[in-house]
C-alpha positions as a LaTeX table, in Angstrom:
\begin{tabular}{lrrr}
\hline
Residue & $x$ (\AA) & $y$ (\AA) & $z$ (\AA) \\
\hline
Unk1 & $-17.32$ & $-103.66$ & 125.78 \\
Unk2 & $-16.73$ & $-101.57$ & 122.42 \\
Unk3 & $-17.08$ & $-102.76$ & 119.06 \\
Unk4 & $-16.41$ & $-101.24$ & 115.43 \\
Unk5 & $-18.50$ & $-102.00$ & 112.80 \\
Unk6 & $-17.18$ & $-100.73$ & 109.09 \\
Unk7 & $-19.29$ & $-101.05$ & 106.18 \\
Unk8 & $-16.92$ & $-100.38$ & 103.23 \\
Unk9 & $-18.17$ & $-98.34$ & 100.44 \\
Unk10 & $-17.96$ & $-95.10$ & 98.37 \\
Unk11 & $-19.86$ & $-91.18$ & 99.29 \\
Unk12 & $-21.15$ & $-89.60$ & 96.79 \\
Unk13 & $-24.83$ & $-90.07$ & 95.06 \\
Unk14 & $-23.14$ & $-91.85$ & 92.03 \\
Unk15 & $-22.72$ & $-94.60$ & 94.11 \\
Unk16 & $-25.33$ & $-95.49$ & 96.19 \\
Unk17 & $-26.98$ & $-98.67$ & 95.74 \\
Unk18 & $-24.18$ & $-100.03$ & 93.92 \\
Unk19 & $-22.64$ & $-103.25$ & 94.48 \\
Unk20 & $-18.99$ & $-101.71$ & 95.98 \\
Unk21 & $-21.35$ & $-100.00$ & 98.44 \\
Unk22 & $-22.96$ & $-102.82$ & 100.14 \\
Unk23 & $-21.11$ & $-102.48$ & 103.49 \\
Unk24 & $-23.09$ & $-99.01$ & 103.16 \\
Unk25 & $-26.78$ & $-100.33$ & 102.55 \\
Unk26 & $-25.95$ & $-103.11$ & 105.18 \\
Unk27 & $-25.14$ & $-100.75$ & 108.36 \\
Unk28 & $-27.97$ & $-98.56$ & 107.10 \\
Unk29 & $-30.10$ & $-101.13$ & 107.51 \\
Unk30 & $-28.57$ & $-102.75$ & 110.93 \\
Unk31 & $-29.53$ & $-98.78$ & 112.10 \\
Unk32 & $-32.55$ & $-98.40$ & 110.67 \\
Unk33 & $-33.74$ & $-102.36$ & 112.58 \\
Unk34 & $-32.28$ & $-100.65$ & 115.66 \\
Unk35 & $-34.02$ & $-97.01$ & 114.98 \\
Unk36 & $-30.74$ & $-95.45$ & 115.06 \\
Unk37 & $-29.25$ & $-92.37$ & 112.18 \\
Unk38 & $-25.99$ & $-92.08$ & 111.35 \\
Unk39 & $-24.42$ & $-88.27$ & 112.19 \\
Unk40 & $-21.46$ & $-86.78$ & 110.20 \\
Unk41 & $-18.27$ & $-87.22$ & 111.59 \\
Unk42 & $-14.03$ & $-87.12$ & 111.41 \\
Unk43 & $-13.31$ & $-89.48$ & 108.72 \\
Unk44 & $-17.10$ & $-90.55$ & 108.37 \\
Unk45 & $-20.63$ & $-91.42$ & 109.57 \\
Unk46 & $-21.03$ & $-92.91$ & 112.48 \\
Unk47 & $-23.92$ & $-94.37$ & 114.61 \\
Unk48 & $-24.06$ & $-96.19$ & 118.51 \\
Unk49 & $-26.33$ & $-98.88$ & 118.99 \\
Unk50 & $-26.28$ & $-100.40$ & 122.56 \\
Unk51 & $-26.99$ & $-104.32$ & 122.97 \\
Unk52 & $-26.96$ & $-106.07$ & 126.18 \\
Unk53 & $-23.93$ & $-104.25$ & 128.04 \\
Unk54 & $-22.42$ & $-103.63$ & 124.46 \\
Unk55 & $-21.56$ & $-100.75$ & 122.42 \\
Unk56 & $-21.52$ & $-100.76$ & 118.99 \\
Unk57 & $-20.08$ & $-97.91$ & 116.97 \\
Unk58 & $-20.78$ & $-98.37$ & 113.15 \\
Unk59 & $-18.96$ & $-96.51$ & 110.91 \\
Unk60 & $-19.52$ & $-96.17$ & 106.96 \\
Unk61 & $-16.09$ & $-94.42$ & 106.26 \\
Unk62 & $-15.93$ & $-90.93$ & 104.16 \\
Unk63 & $-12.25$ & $-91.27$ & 102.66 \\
Unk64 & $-13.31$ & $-93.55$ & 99.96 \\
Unk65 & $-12.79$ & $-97.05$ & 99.54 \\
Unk66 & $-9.08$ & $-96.67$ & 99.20 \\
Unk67 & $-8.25$ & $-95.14$ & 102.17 \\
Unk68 & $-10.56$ & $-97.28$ & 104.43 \\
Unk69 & $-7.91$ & $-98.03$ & 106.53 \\
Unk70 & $-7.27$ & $-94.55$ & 107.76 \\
Unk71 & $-10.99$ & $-94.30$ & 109.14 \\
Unk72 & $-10.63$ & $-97.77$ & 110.81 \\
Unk73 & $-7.50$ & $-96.72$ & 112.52 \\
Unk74 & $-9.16$ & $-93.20$ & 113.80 \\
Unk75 & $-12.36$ & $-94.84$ & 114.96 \\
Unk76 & $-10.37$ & $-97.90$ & 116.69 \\
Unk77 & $-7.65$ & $-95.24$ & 118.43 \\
Unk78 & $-10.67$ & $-92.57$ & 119.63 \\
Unk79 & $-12.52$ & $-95.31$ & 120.74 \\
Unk80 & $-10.03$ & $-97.47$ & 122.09 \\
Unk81 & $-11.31$ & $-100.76$ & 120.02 \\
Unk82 & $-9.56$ & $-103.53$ & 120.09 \\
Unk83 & $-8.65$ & $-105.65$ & 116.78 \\
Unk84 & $-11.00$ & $-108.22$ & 118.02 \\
Unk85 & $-13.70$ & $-106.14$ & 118.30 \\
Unk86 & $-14.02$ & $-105.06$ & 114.94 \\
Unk87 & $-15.41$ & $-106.33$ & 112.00 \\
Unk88 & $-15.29$ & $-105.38$ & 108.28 \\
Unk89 & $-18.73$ & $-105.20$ & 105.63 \\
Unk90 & $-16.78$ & $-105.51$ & 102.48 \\
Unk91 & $-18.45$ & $-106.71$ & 98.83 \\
Unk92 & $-16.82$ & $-110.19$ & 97.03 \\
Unk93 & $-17.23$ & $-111.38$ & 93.50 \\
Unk94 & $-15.83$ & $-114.44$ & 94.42 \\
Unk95 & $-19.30$ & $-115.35$ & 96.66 \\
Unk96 & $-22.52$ & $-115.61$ & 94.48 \\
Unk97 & $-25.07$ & $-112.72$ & 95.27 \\
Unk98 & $-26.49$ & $-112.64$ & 98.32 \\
Unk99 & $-23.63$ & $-114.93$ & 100.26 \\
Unk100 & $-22.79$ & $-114.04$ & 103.75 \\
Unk101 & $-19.60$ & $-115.49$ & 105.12 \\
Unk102 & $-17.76$ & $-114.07$ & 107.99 \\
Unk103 & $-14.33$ & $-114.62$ & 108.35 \\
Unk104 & $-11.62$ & $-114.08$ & 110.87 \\
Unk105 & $-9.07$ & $-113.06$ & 108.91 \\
Unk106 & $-7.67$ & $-113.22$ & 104.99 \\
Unk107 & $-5.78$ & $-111.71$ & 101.84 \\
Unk108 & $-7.54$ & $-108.53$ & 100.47 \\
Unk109 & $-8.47$ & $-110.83$ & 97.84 \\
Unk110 & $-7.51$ & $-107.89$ & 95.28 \\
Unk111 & $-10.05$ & $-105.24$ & 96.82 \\
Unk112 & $-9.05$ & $-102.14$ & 97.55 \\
Unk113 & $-10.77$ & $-101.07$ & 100.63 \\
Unk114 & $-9.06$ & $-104.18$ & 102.09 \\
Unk115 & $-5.67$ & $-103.79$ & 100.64 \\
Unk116 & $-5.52$ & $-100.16$ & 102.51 \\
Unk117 & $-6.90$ & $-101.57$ & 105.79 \\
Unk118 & $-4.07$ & $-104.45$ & 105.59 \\
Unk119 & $-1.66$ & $-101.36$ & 104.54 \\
Unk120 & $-2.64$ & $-99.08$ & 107.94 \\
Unk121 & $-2.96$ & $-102.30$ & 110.41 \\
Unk122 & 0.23 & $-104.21$ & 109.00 \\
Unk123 & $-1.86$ & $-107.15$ & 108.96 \\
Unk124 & $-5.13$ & $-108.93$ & 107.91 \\
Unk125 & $-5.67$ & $-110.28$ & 111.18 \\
Unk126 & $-9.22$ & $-108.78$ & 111.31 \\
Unk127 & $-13.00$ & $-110.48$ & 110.72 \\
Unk128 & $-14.83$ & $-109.41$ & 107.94 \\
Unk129 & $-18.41$ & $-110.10$ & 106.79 \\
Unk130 & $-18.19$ & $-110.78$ & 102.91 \\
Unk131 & $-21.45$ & $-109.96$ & 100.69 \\
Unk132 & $-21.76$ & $-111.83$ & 97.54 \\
Unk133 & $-22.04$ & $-109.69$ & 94.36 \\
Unk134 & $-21.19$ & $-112.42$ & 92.50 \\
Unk135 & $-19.42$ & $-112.01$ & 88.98 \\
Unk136 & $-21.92$ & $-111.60$ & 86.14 \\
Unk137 & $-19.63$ & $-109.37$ & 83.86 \\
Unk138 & $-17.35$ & $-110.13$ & 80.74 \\
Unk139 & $-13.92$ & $-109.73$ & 80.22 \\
Unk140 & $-12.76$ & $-106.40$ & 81.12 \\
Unk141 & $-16.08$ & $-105.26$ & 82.79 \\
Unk142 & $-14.92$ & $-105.64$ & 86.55 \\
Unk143 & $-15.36$ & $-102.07$ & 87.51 \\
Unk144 & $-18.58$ & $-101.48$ & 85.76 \\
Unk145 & $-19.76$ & $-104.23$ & 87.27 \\
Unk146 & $-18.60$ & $-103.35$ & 90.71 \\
Unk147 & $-19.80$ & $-99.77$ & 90.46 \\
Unk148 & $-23.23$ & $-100.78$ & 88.79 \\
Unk149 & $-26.59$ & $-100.72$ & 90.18 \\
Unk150 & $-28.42$ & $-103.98$ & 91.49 \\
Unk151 & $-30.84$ & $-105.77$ & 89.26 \\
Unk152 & $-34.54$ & $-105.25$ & 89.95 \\
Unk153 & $-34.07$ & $-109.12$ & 91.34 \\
Unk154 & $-31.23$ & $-108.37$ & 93.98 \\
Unk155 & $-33.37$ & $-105.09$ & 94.80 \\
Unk156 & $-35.93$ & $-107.78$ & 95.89 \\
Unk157 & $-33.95$ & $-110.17$ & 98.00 \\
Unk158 & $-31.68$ & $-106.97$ & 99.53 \\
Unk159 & $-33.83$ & $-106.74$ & 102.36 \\
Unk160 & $-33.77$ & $-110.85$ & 103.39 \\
Unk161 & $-30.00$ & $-110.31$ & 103.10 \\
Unk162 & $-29.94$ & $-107.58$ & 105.27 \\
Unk163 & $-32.06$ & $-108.86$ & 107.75 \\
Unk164 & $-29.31$ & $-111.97$ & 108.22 \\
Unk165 & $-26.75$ & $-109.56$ & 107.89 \\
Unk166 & $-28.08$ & $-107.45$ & 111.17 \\
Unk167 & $-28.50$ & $-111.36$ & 113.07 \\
Unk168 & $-24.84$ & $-111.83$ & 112.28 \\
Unk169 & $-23.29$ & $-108.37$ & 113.10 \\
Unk170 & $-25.09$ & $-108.96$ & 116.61 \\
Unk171 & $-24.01$ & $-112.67$ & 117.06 \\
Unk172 & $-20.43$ & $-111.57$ & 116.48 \\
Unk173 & $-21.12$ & $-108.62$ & 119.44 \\
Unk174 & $-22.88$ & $-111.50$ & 121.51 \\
Unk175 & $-21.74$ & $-114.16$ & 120.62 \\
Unk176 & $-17.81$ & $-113.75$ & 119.64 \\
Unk177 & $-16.58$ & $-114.85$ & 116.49 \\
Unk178 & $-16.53$ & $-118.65$ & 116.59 \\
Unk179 & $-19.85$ & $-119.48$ & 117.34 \\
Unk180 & $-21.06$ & $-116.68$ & 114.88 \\
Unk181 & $-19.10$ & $-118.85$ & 112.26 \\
Unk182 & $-20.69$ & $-121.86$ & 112.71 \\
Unk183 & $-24.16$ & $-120.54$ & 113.44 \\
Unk184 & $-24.49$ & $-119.01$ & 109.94 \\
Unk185 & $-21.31$ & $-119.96$ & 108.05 \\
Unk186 & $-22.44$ & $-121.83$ & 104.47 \\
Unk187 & $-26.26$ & $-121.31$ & 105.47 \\
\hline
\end{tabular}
């Protein structure tokens, strides 16, 4: 069984280790726990991690956060993924830092790495694994804030976070979708 794993986020050096690139730093660090590298190629980076009869493509898309969707649709066709079978790393200021909620499906919630994967699919029928950022920024300061570096703090607790984020991305492999939910859901 195949699944696609798609941390959202932006290539270029300006923006690593910002907060829009989270679904980046997470699936770097899922490969990384499962001594895997990511190789360049069509429409991104990509990586295979095998787990118990499953395969696990991840993919940290190069068309830029707005155009997510047309990496997700390559990856899924080439690979012959099913909907169910994939699942979305995307960064929320509606969660306070460091929140991990998985969902099975949703609005894009206003973000546009979402909004083009809804566009491309025709739906939002599709998990995703939302990252707090949370929303420490005035009036007017969205992007900034979105595109800004972590504090020295959230540099600290990045790697906790990422360790629960690689025990959820293999729960939902293992363990489907459901169970995933209530196993870590508003821990």
């Amino acid at each position: 069984m195949k699944y696609l794993i798609v941390g959202l986020g932006n290539i270029g050096n300006e923006y690593q280790n910002t907060r829009h690139n989270i679904g980046f730093t997470m699936l770097d660090a899922f490969a990384k726990a499962s001594n895997v590298f990511f190789i360049e190629n069509r429409y991104g980076s990509t990586s295979e991690v095998k787990i118990k009869g499953r395969t696990l493509i991840l993919l940290k898309p190069s068309t830029f956060m707005n155009l997510s969707g047309n990496a997700l649709r390559y990856w899924m066709q080439k690979e012959s993924i099913l909907i169910e079978n994939v699942l979305i790393i995307v960064d929320d200021l509606a969660l306070p830092f460091g929140t991990l909620r998985l969902k099975p499906k949703g609005s894009d919630a206003g973000h546009n790495g979402l909004k083009n994967i809804q566009d491309i699919l025709g739906h939002s029928n599709y998990a995703r694994l939302r990252f707090g950022i949370g929303s420490e920024f005035s009036r007017g300061q969205q992007i900034d804030y979105v595109l800004g570096k972590w504090s020295s703090e959230q540099v600290a607790a990045l790697p906790e976070k990422a360790e629960r984020c690689t025990e959820i991305i293999r729960s939902f492999c293992l363990a489907g979708l459901e169970l995933t939910m209530t196993q870590f859901n508003g821990k």
